[in-house]
N, C-alpha and C positions, 0 to 999 in steps of 0.2 A: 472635359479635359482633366486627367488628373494630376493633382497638385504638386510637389514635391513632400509636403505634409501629409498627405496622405500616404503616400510610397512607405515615409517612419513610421507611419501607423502600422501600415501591414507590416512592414518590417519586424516592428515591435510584436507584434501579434503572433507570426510566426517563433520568435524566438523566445518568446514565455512556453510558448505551444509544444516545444522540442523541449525546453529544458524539464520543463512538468512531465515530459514524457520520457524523459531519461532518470530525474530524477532519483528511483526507486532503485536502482542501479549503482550509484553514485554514494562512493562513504561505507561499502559494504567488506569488512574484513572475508577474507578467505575462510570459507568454510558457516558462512553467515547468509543470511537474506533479511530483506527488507518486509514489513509486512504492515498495513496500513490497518487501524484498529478505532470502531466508531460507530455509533447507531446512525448519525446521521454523516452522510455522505462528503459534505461541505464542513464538517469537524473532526476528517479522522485525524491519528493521531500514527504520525510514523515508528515503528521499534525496528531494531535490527536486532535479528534472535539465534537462535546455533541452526544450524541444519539439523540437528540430532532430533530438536523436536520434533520434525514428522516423523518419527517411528513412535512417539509417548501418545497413548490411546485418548487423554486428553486434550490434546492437543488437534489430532488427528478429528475429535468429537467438534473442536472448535471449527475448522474446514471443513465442515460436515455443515456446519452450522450457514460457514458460506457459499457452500455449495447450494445450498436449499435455497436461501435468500436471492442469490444473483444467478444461480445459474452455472452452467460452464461456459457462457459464452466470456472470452477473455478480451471482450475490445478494452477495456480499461487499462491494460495493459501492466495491472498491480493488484497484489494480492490484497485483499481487504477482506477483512474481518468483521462483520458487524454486531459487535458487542459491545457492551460497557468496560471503557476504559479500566476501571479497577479492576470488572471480571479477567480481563486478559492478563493483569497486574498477578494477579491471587493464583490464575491458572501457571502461568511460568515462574513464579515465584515457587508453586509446588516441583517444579518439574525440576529447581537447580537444586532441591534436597537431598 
């Protein structure tokens, strides 16, 4: 028999579940995206950056980078980068010069 405490469990569960999955969406000015940046999976590190940067060949070198690592398959549903936080810092820090 299930409990009522259980039901706010699931409850709970599902709604961490959407928000985590919307998240990446959420806060993002026009003309921006979200892009999540981090060697390990469970520490990235959220930035929102211009759209302009995919056309900067550095940049493009960085997706390349995640491209290899993960793959195309897009269940994650968010772009991640797996790099060192400062490298992605140093990388778009060259790109708004």
């Amino acid at each position: 028999m299930i409990q009522f405490k259980d039901i706010l469990l699931q409850a709970k569960r599902l709604i961490v579940t959407t928000i985590s999955r919307v998240k990446h969406i959420i806060n993002v000015p026009k003309g921006h995206f979200a892009v999540y940046v981090g060697e390990d999976e469970k520490k990235t590190k959220r930035f929102v950056v211009p759209i302009s940067y995919l056309n900067h060949p550095l940049f493009q070198a960085l997706l390349h980078q995640a491209e290899n690592e993960f793959g195309t398959d897009h269940s994650r549903k968010c772009l991640t980068i797996p790099c060192a936080e400062d490298v992605f810092i140093d990388v778009t820090s060259r790109l708004n010069r």
